[in-house]
MARMI-281693 format. One record per residue: residue in one letter; x, y, z of N, C-alpha, C in turn. Coordinates in steps of 0.2 Angstrom, whole numbers, plus 2048, in hexadecimal, padded with zeros to 3 digits. Each point is the difference from the previous one (the first is absolute). Last residue first. Example, Ala and Ser with C-alpha at 12.3 -4.5 7.8 and 13.67 -1.06 7.14 Angstrom:
<pts>
s8407F58238048068017FC805803;a8027E48007FC806800804806800;
</pts>
This chain:
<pts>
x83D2C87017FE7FF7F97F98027FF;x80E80E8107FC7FC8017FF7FB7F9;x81381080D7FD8007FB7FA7FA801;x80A80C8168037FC7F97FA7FE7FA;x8048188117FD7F98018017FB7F9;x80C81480E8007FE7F87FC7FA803;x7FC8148128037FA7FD7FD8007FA;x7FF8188067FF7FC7FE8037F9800;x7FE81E8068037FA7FD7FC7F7802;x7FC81D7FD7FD7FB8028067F9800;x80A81A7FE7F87FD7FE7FF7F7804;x80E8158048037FB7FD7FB7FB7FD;x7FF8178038037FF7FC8027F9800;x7F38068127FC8027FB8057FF7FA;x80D8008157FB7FC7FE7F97FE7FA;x8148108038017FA8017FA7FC7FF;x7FC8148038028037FA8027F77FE;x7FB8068187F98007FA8037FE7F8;x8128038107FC7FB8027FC7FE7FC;x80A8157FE8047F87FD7FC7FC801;x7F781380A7FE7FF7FC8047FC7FC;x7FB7FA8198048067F97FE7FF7FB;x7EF7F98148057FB7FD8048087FB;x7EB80380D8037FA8048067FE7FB;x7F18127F87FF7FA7FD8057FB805;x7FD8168087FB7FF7FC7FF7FA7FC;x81380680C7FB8018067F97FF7FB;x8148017F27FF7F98037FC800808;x8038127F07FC7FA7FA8007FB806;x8098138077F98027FF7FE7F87FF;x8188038007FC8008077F97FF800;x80C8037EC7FF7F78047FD802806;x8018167F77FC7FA7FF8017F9800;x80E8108087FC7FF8027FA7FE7FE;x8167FF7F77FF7FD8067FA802804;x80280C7EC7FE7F77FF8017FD807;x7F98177F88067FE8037FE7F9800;x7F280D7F68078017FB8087FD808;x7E27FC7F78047FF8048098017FC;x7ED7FF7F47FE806804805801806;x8007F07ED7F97FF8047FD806804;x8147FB7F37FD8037FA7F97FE807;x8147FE80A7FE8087FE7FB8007FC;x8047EA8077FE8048067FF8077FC;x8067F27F27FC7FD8027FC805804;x8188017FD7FD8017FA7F97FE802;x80E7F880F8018078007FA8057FA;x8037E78027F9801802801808803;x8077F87E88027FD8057FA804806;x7FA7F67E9802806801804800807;x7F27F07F08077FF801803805804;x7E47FB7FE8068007FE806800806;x7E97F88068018027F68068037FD;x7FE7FB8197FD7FA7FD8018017F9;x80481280D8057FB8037FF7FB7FD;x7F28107FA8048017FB8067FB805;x7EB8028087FF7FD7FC8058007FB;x8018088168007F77FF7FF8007FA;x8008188058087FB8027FF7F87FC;x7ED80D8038038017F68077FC804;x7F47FE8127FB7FD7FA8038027FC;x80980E80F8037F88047FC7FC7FC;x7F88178018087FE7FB8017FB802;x7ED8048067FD7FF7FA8098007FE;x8008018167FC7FA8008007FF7F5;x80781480D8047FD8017FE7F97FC;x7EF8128038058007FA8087FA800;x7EE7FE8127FF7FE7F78068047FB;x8048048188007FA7FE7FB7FD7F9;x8008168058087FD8007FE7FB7FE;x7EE8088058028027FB8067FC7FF;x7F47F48128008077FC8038007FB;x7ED7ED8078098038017FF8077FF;x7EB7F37FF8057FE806807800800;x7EE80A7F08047FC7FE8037FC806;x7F08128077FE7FE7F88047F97FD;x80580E8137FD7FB8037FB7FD7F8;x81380E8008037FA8047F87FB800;x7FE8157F68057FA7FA8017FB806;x7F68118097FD7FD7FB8037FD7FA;x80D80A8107FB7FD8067FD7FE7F9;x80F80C7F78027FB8037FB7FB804;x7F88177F68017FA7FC8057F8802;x7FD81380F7F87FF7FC8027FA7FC;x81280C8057FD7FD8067FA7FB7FF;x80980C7F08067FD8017FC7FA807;x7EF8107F18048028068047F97FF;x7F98097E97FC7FD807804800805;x8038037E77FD8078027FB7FC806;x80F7F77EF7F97FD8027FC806806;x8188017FB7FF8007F97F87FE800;x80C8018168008077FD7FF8007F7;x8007ED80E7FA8048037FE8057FC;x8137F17FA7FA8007FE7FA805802;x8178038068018037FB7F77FB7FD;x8077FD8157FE8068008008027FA;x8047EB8057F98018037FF8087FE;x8127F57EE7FE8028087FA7FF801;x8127F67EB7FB8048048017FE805;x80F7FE7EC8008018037F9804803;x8017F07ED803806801800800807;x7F77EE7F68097FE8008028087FF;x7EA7FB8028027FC8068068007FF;x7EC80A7F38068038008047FE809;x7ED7F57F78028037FA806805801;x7F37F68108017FB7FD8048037F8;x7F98108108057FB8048037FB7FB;x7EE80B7F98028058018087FD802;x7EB7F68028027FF7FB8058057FF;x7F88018168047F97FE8017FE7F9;x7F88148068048018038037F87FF;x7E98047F88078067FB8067FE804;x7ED7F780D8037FC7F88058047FD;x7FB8088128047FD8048007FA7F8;x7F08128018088047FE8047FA803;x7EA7FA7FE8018047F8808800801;x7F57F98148007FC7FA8058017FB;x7F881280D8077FD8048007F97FC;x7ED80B7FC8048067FE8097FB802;x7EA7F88058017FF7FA8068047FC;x7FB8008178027FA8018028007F6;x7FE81680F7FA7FC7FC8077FB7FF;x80980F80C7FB7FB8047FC7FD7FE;x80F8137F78037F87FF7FF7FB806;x7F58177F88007FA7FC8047F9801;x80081480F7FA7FD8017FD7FA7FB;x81A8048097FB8047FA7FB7FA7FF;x8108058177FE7FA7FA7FC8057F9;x8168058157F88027FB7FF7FD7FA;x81580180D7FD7FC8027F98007FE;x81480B7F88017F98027FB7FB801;x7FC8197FB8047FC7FA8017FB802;x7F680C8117FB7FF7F98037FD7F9;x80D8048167FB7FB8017FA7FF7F8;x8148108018007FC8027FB7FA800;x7F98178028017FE7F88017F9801;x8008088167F67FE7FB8027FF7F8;x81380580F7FE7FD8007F97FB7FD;x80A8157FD8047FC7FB7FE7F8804;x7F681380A7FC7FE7F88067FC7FC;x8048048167F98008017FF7FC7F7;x81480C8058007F88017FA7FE801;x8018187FD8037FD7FC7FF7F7800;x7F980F80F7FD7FF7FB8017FB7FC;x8108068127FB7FA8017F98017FA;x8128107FD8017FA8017FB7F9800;x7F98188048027FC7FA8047F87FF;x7FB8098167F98027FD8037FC7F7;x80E8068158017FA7FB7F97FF7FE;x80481480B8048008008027FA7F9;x7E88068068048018048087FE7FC;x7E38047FB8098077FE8067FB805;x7E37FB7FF8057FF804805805801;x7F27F87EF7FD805803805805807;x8037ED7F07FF8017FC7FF80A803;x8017E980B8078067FF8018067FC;x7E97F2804803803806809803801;x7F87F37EB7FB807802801804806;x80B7EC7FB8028037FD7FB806800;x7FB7EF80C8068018028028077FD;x7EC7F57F6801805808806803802;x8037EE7EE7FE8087FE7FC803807;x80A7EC8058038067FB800806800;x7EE7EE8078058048058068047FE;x7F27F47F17FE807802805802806;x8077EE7F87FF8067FA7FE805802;x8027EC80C8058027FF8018047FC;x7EC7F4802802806804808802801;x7F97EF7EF7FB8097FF802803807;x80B7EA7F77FF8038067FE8077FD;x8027F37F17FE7F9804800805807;x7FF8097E68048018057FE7FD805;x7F98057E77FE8008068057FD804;x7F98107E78047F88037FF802806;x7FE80F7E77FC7FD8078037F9800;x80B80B7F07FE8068037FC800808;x80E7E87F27FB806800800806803;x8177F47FF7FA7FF8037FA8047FA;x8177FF7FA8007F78067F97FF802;x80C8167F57FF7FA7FB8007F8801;x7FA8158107FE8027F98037F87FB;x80D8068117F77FC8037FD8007F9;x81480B7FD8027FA8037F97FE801;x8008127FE8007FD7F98017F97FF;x7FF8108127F87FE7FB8017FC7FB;x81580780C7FA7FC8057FA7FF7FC;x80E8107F68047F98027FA7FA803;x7FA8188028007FD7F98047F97FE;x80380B8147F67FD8028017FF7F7;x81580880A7FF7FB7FF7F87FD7FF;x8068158068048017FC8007F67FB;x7EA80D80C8097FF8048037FC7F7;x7E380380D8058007FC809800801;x7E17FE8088088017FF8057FE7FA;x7E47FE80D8048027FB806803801;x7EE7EF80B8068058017FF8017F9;x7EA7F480E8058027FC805805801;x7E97F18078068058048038017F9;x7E57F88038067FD7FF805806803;x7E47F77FD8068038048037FE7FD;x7E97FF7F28087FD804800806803;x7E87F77F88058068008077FD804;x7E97F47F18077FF808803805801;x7F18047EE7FA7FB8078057FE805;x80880F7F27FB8027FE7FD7FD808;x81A7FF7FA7FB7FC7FC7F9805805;x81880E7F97FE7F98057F87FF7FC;x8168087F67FA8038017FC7F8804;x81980C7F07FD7FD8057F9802804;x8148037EC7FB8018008007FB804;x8158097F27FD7FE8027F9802805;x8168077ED7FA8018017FE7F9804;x81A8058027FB7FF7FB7F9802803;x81180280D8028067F97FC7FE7FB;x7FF7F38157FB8068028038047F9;x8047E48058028087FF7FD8047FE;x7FA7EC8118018027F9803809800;x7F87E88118038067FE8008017F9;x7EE7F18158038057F8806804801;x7F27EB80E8038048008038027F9;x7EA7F280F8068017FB803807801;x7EE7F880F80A7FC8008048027F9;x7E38047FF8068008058037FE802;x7FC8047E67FA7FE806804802807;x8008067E38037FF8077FB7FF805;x8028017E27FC7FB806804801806;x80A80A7EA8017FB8047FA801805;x8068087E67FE8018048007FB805;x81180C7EB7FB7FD8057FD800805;x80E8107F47FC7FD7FA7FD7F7804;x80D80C80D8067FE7FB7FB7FD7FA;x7F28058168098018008017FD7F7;x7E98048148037FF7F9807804801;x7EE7F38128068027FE8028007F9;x7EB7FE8138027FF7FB8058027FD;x7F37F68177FF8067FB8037FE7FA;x7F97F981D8017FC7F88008067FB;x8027F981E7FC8047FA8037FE7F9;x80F8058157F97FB8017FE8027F9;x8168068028007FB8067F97FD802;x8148077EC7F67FF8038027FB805;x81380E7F88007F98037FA802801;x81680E7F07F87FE8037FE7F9804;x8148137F27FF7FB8047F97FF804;x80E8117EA7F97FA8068007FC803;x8138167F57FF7F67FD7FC800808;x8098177F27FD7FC8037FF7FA802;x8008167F28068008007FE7FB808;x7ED8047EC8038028098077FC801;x7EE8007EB807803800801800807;x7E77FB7FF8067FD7FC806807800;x7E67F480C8068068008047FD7FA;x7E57FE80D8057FE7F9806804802;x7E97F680F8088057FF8037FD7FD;x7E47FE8048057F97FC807808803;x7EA7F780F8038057FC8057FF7FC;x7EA7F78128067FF7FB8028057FC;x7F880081A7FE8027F98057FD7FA;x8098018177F88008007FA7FF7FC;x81C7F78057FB8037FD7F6800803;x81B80280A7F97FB8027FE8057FC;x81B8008037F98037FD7FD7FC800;x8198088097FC7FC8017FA8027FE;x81B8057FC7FC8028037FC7FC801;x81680D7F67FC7F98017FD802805;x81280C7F17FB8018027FF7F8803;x8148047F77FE8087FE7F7801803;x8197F08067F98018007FE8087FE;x8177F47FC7FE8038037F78007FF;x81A7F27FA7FB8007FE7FC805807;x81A8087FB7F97F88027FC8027FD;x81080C7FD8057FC7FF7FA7FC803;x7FC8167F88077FC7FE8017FA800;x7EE80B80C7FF7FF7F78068007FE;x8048048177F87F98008018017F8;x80D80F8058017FB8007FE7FB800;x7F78157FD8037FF7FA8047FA804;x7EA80280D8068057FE8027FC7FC;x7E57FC80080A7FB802803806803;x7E58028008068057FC8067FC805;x7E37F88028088008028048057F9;x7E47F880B8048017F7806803806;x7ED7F080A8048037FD8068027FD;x7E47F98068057FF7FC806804802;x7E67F48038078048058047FE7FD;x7E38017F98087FE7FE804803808;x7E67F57F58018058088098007FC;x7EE8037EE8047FC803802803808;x7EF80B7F08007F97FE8067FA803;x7F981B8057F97F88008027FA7FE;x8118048107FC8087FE7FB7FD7FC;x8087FD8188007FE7FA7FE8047FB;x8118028187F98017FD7FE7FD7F9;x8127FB8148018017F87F98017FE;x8067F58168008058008008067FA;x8007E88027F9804801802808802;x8137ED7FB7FD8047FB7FA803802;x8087F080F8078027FB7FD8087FC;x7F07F180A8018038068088057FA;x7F87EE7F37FB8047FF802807808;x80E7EC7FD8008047FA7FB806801;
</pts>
């Protein structure tokens, strides 16, 4: 990194290599396009505020520690985390005093970069990390050097650069919240009471994620190893306990039974019922209904 950039003079307060791009009207038609990126080692802390910029952030500290204000909050960044945000709102950043950061950044944009934030924006935090940091920076260098480059498929390959790194930061990006252990307790109780109370509606992994504001990903790996099942198979699990308790307490047939559980295709709940209870549900409904029976033992004087 440092051979990469020494050619780049300092100035007092940061060494920077940045640069700034103009799409053509088809790059801003039809892709996402880079309006700048680059690379910055604080030498001095400094805070940069902006707001209104026709624009969306992408950032990765790569050493050092500072501070990020977004959306009337404030986030704690260290090295490995990674920011986006949108750039129309007021936001503020400023490296730490006693650690100063590196990091890299894009700024871009494209006809779908509103879509995309919005989609992340209701799954993640602002700040979240990524299990291969160099797969990022390598990006963004990548992306700098076509940035400078001009050739033929220069946009293009932008393009799939940053739809890549969105990609990864929706699917795969943990929010630095849902590491605290106290934080994943909290939303994995909401999420089973949640189940337990609405188990004869139709649910997802993807329609919980998206109602608990956590990654689909994230949340199954910590439901599996929290519960030792997954989602499905609890939801499965808590309709197959209302099934048995209404094949034992009432008359209703087991078509009737299935729907009011959740289940609307009944052949596939006998399916469900009898990999999970080894027997049909006739069978269960037989047995528990026929109760205990008994020899007449003869009277005694």
């Amino acid at each position: 990194m440092a051979t990469f950039f020494e050619k780049y003079t300092k100035s007092e307060v940061t060494n920077t290599r940045r640069v700034i791009t103009t799409p053509d009207d088809f790059a801003k038609r039809n892709m996402f396009y880079a309006q700048e990126a680059g690379y910055l080692q604080s030498l001095k802390p400094h805070e940069s505020r902006r707001r209104g910029l026709d624009s969306y952030l992408f950032m990765i500290i790569l050493s050092g520690s500072g501070v990020i204000r977004y959306n009337g909050e404030t986030h704690d960044v260290h090295s490995g985390d990674c920011i986006l945000i949108d750039c129309h709102g007021e936001y503020s950043h400023m490296s730490s005093d006693s650690d100063p950061w590196e990091l890299m950044w894009i700024h871009y944009n494209g006809p779908l970069a509103s879509y995309y934030y919005r989609y992340f924006a209701e799954r993640k935090s602002c700040v979240f990390r990524l299990n291969d940091t160099t797969a990022v920076t390598d990006r963004i260098l990548r992306l700098i050097e076509l940035g400078e480059t001009h050739t033929a498929d220069s946009a293009i390959m932008i393009a799939r650069i940053i739809t890549d790194l969105l990609t990864d930061s929706i699917t795969l990006g943990i929010s630095a919240k849902e590491n605290d252990s106290s934080f994943v307790a909290a939303k994995l109780a909401a999420v089973i009471s949640y189940i337990d109370n609405h188990y004869t509606e139709k649910l997802s992994l993807d329609d919980l994620a998206s109602m608990f504001f956590i990654s689909k990903y994230y949340l199954s790996h910590a439901f599996k190893k929290e519960y030792k099942m997954t989602i499905v198979q609890y939801i499965l699990t808590r309709r197959i306990s209302a099934a048995k308790e209404k094949l034992r307490f009432s008359d209703s047939s087991i078509e009737e039974i299935a729907s009011e559980c959740g289940i609307a295709d009944a052949s596939y709940f006998n399916k469900v019922f009898r990999r999970i209870e080894g027997m049909t549900a006739s069978q269960y409904r037989s047995m528990w209904k026929g109760g205990i029976k008994t020899r007449n033992l003869p009277q005694q004087d």
